[in-house]
Backbone as JSON, one array per atom type, in Angstrom:
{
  "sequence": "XXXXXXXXXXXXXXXXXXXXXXXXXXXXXXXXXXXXXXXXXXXXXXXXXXXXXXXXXXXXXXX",
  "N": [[13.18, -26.6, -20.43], [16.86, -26.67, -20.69], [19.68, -28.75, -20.26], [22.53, -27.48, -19.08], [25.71, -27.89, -18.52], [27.85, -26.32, -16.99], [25.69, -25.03, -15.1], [25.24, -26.43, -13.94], [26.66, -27.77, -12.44], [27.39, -25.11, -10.72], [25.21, -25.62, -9.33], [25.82, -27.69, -8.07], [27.78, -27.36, -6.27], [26.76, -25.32, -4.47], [25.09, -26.71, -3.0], [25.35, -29.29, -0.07], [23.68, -31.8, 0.05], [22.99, -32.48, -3.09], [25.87, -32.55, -3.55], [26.73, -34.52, -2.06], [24.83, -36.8, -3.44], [26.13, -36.81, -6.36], [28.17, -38.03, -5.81], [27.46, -40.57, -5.02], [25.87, -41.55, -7.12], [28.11, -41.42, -9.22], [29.84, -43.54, -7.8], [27.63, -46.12, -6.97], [27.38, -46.62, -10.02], [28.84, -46.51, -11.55], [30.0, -43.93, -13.27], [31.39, -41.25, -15.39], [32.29, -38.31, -14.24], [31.14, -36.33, -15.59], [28.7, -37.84, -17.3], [27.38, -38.7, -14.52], [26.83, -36.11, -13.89], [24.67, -35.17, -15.95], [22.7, -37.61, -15.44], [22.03, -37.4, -12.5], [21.13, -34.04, -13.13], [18.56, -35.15, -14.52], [17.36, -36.45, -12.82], [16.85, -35.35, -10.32], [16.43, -32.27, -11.28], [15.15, -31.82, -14.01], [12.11, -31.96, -15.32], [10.46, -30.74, -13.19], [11.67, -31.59, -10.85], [13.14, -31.41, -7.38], [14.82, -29.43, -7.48], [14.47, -27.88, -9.26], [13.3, -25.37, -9.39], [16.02, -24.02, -8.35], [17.86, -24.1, -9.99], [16.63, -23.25, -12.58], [16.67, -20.31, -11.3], [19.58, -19.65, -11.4], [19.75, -20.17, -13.96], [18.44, -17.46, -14.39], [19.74, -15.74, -13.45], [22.14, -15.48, -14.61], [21.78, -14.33, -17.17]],
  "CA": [[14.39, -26.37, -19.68], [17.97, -27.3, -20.57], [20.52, -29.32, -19.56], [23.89, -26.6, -18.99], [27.17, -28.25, -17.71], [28.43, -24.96, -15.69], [25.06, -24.32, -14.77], [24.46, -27.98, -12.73], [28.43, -27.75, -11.85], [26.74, -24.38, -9.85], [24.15, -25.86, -8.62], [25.97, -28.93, -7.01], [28.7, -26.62, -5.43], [26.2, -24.6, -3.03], [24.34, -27.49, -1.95], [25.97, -30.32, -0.08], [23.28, -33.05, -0.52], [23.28, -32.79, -4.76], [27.13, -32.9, -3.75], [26.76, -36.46, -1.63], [24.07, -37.44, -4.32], [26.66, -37.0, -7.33], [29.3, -38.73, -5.27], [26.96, -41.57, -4.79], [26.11, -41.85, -8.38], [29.28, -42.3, -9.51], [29.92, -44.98, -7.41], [27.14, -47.09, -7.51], [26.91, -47.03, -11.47], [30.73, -46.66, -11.84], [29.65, -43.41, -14.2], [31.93, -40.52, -15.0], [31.54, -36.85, -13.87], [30.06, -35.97, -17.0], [27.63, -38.74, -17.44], [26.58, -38.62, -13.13], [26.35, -34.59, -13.58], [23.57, -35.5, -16.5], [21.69, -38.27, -14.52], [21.31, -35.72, -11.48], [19.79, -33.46, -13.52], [17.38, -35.55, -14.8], [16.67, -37.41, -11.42], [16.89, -34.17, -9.3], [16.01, -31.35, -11.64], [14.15, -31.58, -14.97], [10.2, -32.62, -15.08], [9.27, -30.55, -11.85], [12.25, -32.1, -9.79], [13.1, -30.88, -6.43], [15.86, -28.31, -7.67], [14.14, -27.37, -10.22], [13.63, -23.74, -8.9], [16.73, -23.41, -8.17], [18.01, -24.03, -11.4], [16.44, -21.92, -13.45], [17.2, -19.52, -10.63], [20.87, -19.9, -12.08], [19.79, -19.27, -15.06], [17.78, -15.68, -14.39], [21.13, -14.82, -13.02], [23.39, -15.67, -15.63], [21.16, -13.85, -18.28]],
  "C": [[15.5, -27.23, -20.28], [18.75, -27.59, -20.05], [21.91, -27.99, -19.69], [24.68, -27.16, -18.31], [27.43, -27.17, -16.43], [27.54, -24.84, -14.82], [24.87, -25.1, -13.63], [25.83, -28.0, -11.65], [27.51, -26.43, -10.53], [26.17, -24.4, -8.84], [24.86, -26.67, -7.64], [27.27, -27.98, -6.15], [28.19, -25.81, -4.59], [25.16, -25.59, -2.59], [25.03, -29.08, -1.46], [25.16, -31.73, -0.06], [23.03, -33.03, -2.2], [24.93, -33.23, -4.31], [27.3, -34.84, -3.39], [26.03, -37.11, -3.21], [25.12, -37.72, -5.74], [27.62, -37.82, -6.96], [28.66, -40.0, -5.37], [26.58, -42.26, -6.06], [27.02, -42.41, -9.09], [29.59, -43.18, -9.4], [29.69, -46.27, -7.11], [26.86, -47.33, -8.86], [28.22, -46.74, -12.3], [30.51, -45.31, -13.31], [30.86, -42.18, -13.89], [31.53, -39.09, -14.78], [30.71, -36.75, -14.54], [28.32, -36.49, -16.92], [26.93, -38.53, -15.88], [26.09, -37.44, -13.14], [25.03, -34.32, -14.52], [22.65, -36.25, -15.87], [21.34, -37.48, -13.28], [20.54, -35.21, -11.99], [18.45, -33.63, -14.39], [16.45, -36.32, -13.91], [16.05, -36.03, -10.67], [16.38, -32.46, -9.88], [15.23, -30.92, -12.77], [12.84, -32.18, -14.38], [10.2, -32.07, -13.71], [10.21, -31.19, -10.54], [12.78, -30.93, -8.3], [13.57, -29.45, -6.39], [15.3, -27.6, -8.47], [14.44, -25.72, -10.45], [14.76, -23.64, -9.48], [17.86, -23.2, -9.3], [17.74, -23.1, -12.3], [16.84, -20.51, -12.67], [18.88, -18.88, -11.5], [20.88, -19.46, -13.18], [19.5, -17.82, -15.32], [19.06, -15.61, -14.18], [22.14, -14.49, -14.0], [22.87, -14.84, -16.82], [21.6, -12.53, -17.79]]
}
């Protein structure tokens, strides 16, 4: 599975805890979008993470 910018941007715009979670990122590790919207999806969605699904979900669609 890959990392996709648009695709995580997607993801965190229909769910509002990834939304708190990226907010919270940011601000305890003073990181910018970019960089917090990568750590998410390696906390929250690669290796089997919670989102995982729904992720690739995103992707069937977009194909």
């Amino acid at each position: 599975m890959k990392y996709i910018k648009s695709q995580m941007k997607r993801l965190i715009k229909d769910n509002k805890e990834l939304q708190t979670r990226l907010k919270e990122l940011m601000e305890e590790h003073e990181l910018e979008k970019n960089f917090a919207l990568k750590a998410l999806y390696h906390a929250e969605v690669a290796e089997g993470g919670k989102y995982q699904l729904a992720y690739q979900a995103l992707d069937l669609l977009k194909g």
